[in-house]
DRENGU-665657 format. One record per atom (N, C-alpha, C): residue in one letter; x, y, z. Coordinates in steps of 0.05 Angstrom, whole numbers, plus 5000, padded with zeros to 4 digits. Each point is the difference from the previous one (the first is absolute). Layout:
AXYZ;...
This chain:
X501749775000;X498350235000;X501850255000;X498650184985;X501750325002;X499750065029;X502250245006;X500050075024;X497550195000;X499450174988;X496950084992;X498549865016;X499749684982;X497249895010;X500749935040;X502949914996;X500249955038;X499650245004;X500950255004;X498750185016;X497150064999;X498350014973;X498049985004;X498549755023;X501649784984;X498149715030;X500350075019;X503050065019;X500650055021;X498550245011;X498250164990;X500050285013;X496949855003;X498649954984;X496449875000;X501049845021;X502049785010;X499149815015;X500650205033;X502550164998;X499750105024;X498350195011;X497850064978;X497550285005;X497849735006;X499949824998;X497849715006;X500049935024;X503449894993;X501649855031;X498650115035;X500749865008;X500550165032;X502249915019;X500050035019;X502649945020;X502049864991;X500949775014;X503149994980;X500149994973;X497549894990;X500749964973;X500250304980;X498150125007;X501850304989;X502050135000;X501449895026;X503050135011;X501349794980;X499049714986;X502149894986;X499850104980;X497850034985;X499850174967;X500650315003;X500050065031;X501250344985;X504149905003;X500649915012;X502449965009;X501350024967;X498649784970;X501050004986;X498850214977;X498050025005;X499050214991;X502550315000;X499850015028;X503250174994;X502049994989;X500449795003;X502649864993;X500550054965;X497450014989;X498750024976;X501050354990;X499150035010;X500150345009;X502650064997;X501449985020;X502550075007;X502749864971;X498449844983;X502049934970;X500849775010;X499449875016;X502449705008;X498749874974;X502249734997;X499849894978;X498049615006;X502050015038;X498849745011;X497850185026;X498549825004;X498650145027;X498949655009;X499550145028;X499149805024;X498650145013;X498449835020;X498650035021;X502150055022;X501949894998;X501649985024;X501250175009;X499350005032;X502650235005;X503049885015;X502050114983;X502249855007;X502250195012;
């Protein structure tokens, strides 16, 4: 998928989401944002 369409998925699932699971789709959702090339949920 284009990074387009992931930021688009990622941003609908974290405006849906609620408690952790929003904090996981905005986590990459940013990540999205911010130009990374890999992204995770994880915080490391």
């Amino acid at each position: 998928m284009s990074r387009e369409e992931a930021i688009d998925k990622y941003y609908e699932a974290m405006i849906y989401c609620d408690g952790s699971e929003a904090e996981r789709y905005q986590t990459i959702y940013c990540q999205l944002m911010d130009g990374f090339m890999d992204v995770s949920d994880c915080d490391y």
